[in-house]
N, C-alpha and C positions, 0 to 999 in steps of 0.2 A: 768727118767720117760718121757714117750710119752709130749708132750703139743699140743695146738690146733696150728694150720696154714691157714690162717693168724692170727696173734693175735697182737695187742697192749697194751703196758705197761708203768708203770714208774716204777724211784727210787726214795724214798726221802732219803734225810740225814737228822738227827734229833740232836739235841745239846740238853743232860740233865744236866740242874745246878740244879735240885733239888732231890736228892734221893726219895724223898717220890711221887712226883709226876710223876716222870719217871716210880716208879711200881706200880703207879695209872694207867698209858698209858697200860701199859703191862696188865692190868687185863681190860681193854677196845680192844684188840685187839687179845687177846685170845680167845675169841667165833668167832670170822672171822677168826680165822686156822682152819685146817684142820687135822688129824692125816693121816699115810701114810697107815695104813691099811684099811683107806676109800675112798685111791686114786680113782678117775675117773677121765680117760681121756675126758670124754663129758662133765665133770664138766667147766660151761663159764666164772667163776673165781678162780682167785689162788692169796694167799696171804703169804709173807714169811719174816721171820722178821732174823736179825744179828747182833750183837754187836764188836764192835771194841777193843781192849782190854782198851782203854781210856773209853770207855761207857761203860763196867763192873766195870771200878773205879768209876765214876762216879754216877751207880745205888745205889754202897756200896757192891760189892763183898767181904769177908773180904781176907786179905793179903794173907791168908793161901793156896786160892782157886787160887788164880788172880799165887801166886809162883807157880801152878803146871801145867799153861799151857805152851804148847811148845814155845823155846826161839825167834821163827820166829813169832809169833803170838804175843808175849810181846812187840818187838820188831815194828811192823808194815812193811807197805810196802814202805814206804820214809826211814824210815834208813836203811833198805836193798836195798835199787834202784841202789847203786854202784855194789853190788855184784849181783844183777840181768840184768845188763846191761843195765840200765835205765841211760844213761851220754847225757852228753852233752844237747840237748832241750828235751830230753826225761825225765832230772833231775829233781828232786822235786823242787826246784827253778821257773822253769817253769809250773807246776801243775796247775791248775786252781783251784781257791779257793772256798773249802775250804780242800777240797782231800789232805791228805796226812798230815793233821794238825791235833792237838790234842783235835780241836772243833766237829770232827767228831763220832759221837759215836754209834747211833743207825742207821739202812740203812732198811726200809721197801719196798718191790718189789711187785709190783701186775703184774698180766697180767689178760686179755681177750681176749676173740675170735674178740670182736669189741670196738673199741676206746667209743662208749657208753658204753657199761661196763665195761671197763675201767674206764671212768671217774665216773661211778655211785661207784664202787671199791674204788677210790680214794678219793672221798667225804667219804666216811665210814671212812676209815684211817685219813681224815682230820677231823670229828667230834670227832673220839675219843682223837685226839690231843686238841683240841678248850676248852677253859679254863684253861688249863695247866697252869700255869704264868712260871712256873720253865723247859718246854717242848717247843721248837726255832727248826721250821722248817727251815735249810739253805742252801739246794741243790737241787735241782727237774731237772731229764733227763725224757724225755719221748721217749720211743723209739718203733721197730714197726718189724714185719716183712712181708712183702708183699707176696700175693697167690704165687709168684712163688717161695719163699723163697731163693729168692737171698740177698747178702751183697751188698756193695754199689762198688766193683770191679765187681759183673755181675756175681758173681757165685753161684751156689747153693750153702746154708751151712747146717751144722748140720745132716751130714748126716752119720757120724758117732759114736757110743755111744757104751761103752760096757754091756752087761749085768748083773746083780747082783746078784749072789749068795742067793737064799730063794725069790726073788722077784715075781717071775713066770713070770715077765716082758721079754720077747725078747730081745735082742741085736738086731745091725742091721746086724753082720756080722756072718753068720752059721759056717764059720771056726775057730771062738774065742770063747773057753770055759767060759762060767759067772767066772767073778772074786769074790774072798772072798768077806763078806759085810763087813770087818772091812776096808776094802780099801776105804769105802765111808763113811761110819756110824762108830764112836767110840764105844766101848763093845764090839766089835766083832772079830773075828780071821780073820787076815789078809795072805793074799799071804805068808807070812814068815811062816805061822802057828804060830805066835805070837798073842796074847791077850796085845798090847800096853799101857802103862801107858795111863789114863784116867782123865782129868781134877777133883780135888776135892771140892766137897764130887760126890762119884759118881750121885745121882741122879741129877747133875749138867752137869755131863761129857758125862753119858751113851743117846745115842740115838743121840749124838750131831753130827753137822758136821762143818768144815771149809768153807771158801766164798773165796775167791780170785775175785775182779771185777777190771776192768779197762777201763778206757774213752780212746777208741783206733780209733784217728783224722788218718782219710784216705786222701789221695793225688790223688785221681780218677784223675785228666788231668796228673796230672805227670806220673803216672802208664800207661796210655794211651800213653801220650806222648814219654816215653823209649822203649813203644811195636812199635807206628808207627817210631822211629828212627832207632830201633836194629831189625827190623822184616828182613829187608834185602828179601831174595828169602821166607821166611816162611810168612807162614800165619799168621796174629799178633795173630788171636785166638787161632794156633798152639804154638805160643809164650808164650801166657801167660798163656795156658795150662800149658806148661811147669813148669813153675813158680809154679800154685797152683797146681797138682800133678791130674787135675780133668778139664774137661770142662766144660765149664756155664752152661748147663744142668743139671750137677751134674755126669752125665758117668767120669769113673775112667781111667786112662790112664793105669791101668793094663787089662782092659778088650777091652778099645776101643784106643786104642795107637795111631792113625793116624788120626782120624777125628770123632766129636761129634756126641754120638748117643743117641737125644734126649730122645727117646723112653725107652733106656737102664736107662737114669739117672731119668726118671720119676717113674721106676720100686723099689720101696723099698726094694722087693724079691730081686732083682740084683744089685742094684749099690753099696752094699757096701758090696757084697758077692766075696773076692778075698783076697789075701796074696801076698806077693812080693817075696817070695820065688825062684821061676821061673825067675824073672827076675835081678838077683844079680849085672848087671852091670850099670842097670837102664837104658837100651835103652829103654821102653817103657814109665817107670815112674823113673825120675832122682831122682838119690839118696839124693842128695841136695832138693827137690821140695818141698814146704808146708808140704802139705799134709802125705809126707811120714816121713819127719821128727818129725811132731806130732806123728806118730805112727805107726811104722817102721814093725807092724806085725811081722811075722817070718821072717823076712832079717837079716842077721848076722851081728849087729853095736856090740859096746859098749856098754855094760848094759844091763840088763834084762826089756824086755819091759814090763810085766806085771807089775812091780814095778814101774811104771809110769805112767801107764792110769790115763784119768783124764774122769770125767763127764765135758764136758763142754758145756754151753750156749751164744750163741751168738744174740744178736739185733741190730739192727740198728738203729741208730739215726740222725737226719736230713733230709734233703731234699737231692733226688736223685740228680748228675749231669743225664742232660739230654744225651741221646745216640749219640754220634759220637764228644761232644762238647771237645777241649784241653785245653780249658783255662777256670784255676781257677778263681770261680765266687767270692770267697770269706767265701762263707758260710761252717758252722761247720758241716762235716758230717762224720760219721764213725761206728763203730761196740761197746756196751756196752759186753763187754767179762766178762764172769763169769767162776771161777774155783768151782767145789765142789768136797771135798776130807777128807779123816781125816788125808791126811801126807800133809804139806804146803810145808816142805822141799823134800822129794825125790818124790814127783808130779809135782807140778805147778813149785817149785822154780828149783827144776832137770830140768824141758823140759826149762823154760824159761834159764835158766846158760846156760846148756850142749847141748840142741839139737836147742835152735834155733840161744842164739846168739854165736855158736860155730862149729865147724866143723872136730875136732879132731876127732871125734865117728863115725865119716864114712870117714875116711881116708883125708876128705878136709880141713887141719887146718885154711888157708884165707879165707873158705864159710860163712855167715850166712846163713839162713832165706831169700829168696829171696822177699819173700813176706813179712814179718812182722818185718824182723831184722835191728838191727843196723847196718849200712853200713860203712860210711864215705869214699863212692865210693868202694867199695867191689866189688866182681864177683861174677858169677854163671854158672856151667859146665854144661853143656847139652851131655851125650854121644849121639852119632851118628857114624854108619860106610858111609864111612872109615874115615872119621877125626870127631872127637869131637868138641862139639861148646863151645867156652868160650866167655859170656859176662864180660865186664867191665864198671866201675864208675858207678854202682847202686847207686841210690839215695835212701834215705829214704824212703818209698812208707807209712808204717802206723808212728803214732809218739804218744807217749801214753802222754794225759792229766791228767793223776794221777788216784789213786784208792787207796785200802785198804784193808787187810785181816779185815773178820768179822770170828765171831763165833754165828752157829745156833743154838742153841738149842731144844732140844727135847720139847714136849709139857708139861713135867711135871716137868724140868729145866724149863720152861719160870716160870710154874705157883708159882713153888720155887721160882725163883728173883723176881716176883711179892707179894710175901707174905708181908704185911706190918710188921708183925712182924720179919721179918728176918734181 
């Protein structure tokens, strides 16, 4: 779905110790949603609620309902962090608390076009909490994205999305057919042309979708600091193009390959209208690069890309480092990343395993992610004729502070786990 730009937001995390009070909360916070067939984009608030599968125990989902959702979701995102490559300070160990614990149960997300309503948004979400005794606000990020919709490495983001099957919504890229809506939304026929098992009873299941979020702490002077070491004769902004698959502008390095064309990336019509097809050896846009490895378009890897798209959402959080500075100030800043999907396993947990902290699937088994992967001094191939460029001992550049799969529910799921009688 479109959002406004600039906009600021928050997350809270909510802890329920009282079933009855938690679906007191939820019939307080159900006239501030929205259903999606009254989506506006010029709408100057949005408000979106998820549950953890510990907050579905918690509300009182009975046994029967909580057994039929998927094992990755029962499971959460701290006991899969070995198999998502989440090791070493990336480990749940290191989390920030309370991320990643089993105190974590409800996650409400607001946004606005401006931090006053925002906080007016938020006040509303905090009144409907306020008396609760059995309702413990325990986490609050607020995060932001600035008019030029840059992240805190200097690049534009979000600039590409796929489209939805029945939405009438746009895509950003005219070469990508809308995908099925069961690829996002549960009830619905998916890319496989399958109708997937559905959490029960359905009017629990149907309409629902999955959340994948992550507190993802950026390294801005280090990330600076590898471009002005390893820049050698290139341009460091050629450099770190390279890296994210895209210039600061937002122009894509399948369209503009040699030098930033602001112009191109301010264009919505264009900057994410291109395929990698044409360039199969990645002289223009490296096959290892961010960007491409989120989403590989028609270029011939491993797997089937549509079986992998993801909707995803990206904020910022913190305070910018200022431009040109290398040395870390100290301060907490980086990107709140959101997944939205109905497969948690061959989406979000496919790209995070296979495409970012891996490189068997394009021929480079030693590559990560140059931008977001786990490293522990790794490389990254830049073709070039006549010689190829190989960097060495990448450093960690993003380093994830913990998160959580949530489950969202439809409007008339919420109003079900809301029923007192249930």
């Amino acid at each position: 779905m479109p959002r406004p730009n600039p906009y600021a937001g928050t997350y809270v995390a909510v802890r329920i110790d009282d079933r009855h009070t938690g679906r007191e909360l939820l019939r307080r916070l159900i006239p501030l949603l929205d259903p999606v067939a009254s989506f506006d984009p010029q709408r100057p608030v949005s408000l979106g609620v998820g549950f953890s599968f510990s907050g579905l125990e918690a509300i009182g989902v009975p046994p029967d309902s909580l057994s039929s959702f998927p094992s990755e979701f029962r499971q959460g995102m701290a006991a899969r962090a070995a198999y998502l490559g989440d090791v070493g300070e990336n480990a749940p160990e290191h989390w920030e608390a309370p991320l990643g614990s089993k105190d974590l149960h409800l996650v409400v997300a607001a946004l606005a076009r401006d931090t006053a309503l925002m906080e007016a948004l938020v006040m509303l979400a905090q009144d409907a909490i306020r008396d609760l005794p059995g309702v413990s606000p325990i986490w609050q990020l607020d995060v932001h994205v600035p008019p030029d919709g840059r992240e805190q490495f200097g690049f534009k983001d979000s600039i590409s999305e796929p489209a939805v099957e029945g939405t009438g919504i746009l895509g950003s890229n005219p070469h990508e057919a809308p995908l099925k809506a069961g690829e996002f939304v549960l009830g619905y026929e998916d890319e496989n042309g399958d109708l997937p098992p559905i959490p029960q009873p359905e009017i629990l299941g149907r309409n629902g979708t999955f959340v994948a979020f992550r507190k993802l702490h950026q390294r801005v002077a280090a990330f600076r600091t590898y471009l002005r070491q390893n820049a050698a004769d290139d341009d460091e902004q050629w450099l770190a193009a390279k890296f994210v698959g895209r210039w600061p502008s937002g122009a894509p390095l399948a369209l503009a390959p040699d030098k930033d064309d602001p112009e191109l990336g301010a264009d919505p019509e264009r900057n994410n209208a291109f395929m990698y097809g044409d360039d199969p050896r990645g002289l223009k846009c490296p096959v290892g690069a961010h960007a491409r490895r989120m989403n590989a378009r028609d270029a011939a890897i491993t797997g089937e890309v549509r079986l992998h798209r993801m909707i995803r959402r990206g904020a910022n959080y913190g305070p910018s480092l200022p431009p040109g500075v290398l040395e870390d100030d100290g301060a907490d800043r980086g990107l709140m990343f959101a997944f939205v999907g109905a497969h948690l396993g061959r989406q979000f947990e496919f790209v995070q395993r296979q495409w970012v902290n891996d490189g068997k699937f394009i021929g480079a088994p030693a590559e990560r992610d140059p931008l977001v992967g786990v490293h522990d001094g790794g490389q990254f191939t830049i073709p070039k004729r006549p010689i190829r460029r190989r960097l060495q001992g990448l450093p960690d550049f993003v380093v994830n502070r913990g998160g959580e799969y949530c489950f969202m529910p439809g409007l008339r799921a919420l109003q079900w786990l809301a029923d007192p009688a249930a």
